[in-house]
C-alpha positions in Angstrom: 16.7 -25.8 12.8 17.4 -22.2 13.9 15.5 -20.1 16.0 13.8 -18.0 13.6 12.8 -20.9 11.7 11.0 -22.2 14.6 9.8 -18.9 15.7 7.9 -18.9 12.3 6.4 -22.0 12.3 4.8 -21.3 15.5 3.7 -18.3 14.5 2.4 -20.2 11.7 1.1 -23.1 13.3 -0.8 -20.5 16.1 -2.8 -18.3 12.8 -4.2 -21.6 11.6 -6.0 -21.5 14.7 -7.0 -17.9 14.7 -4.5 -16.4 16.9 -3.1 -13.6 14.8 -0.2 -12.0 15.3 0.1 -8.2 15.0 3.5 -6.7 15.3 4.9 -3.4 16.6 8.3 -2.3 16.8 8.8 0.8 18.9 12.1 3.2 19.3 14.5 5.3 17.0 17.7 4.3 15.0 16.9 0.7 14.5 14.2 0.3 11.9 13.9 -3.0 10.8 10.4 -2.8 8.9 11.4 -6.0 7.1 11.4 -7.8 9.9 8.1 -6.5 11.7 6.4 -6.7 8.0 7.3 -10.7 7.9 6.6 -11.4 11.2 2.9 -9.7 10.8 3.0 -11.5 7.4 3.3 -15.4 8.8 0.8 -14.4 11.4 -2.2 -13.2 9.1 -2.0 -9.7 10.9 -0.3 -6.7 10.3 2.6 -4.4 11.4 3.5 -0.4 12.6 6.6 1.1 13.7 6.0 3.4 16.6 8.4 6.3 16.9 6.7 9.1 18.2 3.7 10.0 20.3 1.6 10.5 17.4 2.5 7.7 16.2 1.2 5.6 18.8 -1.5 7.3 19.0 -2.7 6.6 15.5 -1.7 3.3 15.3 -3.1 2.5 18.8 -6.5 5.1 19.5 -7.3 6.2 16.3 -6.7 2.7 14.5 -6.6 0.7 16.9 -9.8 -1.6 15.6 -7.4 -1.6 12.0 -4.4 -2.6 14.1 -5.5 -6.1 16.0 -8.6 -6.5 14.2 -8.2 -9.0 10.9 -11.2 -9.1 8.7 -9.8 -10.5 5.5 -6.6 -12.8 5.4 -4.3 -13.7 2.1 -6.0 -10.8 0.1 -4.5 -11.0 -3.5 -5.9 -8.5 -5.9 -5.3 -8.9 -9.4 -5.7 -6.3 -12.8 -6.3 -7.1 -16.2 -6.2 -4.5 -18.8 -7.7 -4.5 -22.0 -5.2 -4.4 -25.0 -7.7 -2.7 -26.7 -8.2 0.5 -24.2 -4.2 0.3 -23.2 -0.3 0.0 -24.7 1.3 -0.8 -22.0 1.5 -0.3 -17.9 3.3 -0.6 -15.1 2.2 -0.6 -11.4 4.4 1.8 -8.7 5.8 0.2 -6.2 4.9 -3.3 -3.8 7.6 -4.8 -5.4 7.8 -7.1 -2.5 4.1 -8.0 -3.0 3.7 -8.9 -6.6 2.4 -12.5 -7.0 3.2 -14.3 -10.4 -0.4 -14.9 -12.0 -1.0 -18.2 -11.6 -0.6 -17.9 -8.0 -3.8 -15.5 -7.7 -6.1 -18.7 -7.7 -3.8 -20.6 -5.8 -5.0 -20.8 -1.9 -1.5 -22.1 -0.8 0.1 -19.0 -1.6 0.0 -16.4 1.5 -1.0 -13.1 0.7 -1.3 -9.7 2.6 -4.4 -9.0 5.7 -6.6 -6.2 5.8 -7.5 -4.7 9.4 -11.0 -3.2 10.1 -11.2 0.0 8.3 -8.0 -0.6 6.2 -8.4 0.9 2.5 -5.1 0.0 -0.1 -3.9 2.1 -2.6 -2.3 1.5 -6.0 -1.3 3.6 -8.4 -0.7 2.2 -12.3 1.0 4.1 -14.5 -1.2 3.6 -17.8 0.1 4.3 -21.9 -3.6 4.5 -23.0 -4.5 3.7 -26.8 -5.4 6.1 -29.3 -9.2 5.5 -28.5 -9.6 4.3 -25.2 -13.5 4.8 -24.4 -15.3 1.8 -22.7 -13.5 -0.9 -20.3 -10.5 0.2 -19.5 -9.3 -3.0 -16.9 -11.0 -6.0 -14.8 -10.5 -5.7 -11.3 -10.5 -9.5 -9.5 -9.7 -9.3 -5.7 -9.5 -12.9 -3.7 -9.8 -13.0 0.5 -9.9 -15.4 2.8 -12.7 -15.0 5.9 -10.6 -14.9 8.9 -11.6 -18.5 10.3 -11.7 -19.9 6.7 -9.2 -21.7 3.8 -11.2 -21.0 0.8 -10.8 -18.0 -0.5 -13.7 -15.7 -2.0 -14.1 -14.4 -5.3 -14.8 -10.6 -6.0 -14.9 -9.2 -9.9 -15.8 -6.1 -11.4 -15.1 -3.6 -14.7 -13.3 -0.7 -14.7 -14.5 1.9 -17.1 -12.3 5.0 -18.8 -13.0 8.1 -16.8 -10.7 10.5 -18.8 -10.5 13.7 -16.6 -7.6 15.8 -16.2 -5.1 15.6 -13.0 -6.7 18.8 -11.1 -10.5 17.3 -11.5 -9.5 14.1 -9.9 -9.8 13.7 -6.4 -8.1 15.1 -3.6 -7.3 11.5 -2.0 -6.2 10.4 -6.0 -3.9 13.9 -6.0 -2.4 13.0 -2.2 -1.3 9.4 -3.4 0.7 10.6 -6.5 2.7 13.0 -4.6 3.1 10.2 -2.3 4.4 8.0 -5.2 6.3 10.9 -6.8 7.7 11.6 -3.5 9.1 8.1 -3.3 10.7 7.9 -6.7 12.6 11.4 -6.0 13.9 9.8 -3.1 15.0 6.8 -4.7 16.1 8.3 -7.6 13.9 6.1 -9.9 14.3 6.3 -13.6 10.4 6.9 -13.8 10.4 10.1 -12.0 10.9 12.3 -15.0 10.3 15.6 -14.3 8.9 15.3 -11.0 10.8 17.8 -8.2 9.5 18.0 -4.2 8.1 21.7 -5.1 5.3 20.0 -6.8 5.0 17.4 -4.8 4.8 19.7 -2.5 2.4 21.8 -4.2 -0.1 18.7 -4.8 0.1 17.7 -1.4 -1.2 21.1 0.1 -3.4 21.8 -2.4 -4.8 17.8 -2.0 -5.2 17.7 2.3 -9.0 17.3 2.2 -10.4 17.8 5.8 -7.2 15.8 7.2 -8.8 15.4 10.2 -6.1 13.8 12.1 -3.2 15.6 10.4 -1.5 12.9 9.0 -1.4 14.4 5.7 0.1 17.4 7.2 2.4 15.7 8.5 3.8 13.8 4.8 3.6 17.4 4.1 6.5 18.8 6.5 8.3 15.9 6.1 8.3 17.2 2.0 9.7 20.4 3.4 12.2 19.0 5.8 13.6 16.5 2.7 13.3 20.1 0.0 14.9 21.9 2.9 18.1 19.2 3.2 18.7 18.7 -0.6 22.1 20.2 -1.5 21.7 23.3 -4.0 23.7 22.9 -7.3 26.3 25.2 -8.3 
C-alpha cells in the first residue's frame, strides 16, 4: 500500500473519532489546492492556502472559529425544480462536488463540512417558463452532527421572486461577477457576452460595507487580470 493510501486511512480512521483535520498550505509558486482540498475532505474539516499576510490573517483571526471549528460534516444539498416554473438549468461551477442523486440519501457517501460561520454560495443559471409565478424549486440540504452517522433532514420551498439584476442584492450582484469572472478566465462557452469591465462594474458597485476588504481585494485582482489582457489589433 503506498504512503498516501495510508496517510488517508488514518486520517480517516482519526475523523470517526472526532479528530478533524484542517489543512493549510502556506508559500508561493506551488499551489496544490487539490491536494489541501482532499486532505481537509477525508478529515471532515476544511482547507486555505495562505500566501500573504492578509491571508493569514483572515483565515486565522478573523475566521479562525470557521477554520478549526466543524459544525456540520458530509453536508449534501440538493435542488429540485419544478418543470412547471422552469425549462431547463444548469448550476455554475463545483464540478468536483456534484453528487449523482441517489447518493443524496445515501450516508456512506462523504460530502463537504461547514465551519462555524461558514455560508455557501451557488449560483443556477435558470431558462424560466412562460409563466413562472409560484414554486419555483425545493431546496433539501442533509448534515451530519459532528459526533454523529445519521444524517439530518432539512426541506423547504423556494418561491419566484422575479426582480430585475440591479434590485437584487448586493451579496447576489458580488457572486455573479464572481462567477462571470471565472468563466472569462476559463474561457467558458457560457460566458456570452460577459467582459471584466462589467464585472468590474458589478463588483464596485456591489462591495456592501466590506468590512474586512475582501471584496476589494476580488476587485483589484479584476483590474490587475483587465490590466494584463493583450489588446486586439
Amino acid at each position: 500500500m503506498s504512503f498516501g493510501l495510508l496517510r488517508y486511512r488514518l486520517i480517516e480512521e482519526k475523523a470517526q473519532t472526532g479528530v478533524f483535520l484542517t489543512a493549510l498550505g502556506f508559500g508561493m509558486g506551488n499551489y496544490k489546492d487539490s491536494t489541501l482540498e482532499k486532505l481537509a475532505d477525508k478529515g471532515n474539516g476544511n482547507y486555505a492556502y495562505i500566501d500573504t499576510i492578509n491571508e493569514a490573517r483572515k483565515v486565522l483571526v478573523e475566521q479562525m472559529n470557521g477554520t478549526l471549528v466543524t459544525v456540520a460534516k458530509d453536508v449534501k444539498i440538493q435542488i429540485e425544480f419544478n418543470p412547471a416554473a422552469v425549462n431547463a438549468y444548469r448550476l455554475i461551477g463545483y464540478e468536483n462536488r456534484v453528487l449523482r442523486h441517489e447518493d443524496f440519501n445515501d450516508d456512506r457517501k462523504d460530502a463537504g463540512d461547514m465551519g462555524a460561520g461558514h455560508t455557501v454560495t451557488a449560483l443556477f443559471e435558470v431558462v424560466p417558463e412562460a409563466s413562472s409565478n409560484g414554486e419555483l424549486s425545493h431546496l433539501k440540504i442533509r448534515y451530519k452532527e459532528p459526533e454523529g452517522n445519521t444524517s439530518r433532514l432539512l426541506e423547504m420551498p423556494v418561491f419566484n421572486q422575479a426582480e430585475s439584476f440591479n434590485e437584487a442584492s448586493p451579496d447576489f450582484r458580488f457572486a455573479s461577477a464572481v462567477a462571470s469572472f471565472g468563466m472569462i478566465l476559463r474561457d467558458s462557452p457560457h460566458k456570452a457576452n460577459s467582459t471584466l469591465d462589467a464585472v468590474l462594474q458589478t463588483a464596485e458597485n456591489s462591495k456592501g460595507a466590506d468590512i474586512h476588504a475582501y471584496r476589494e481585494e476580488f476587485v483589484e485582482l479584476v483590474r490587475k487580470a483587465r490590466d494584463l489582457k493583450p489588446v486586439s489589433k
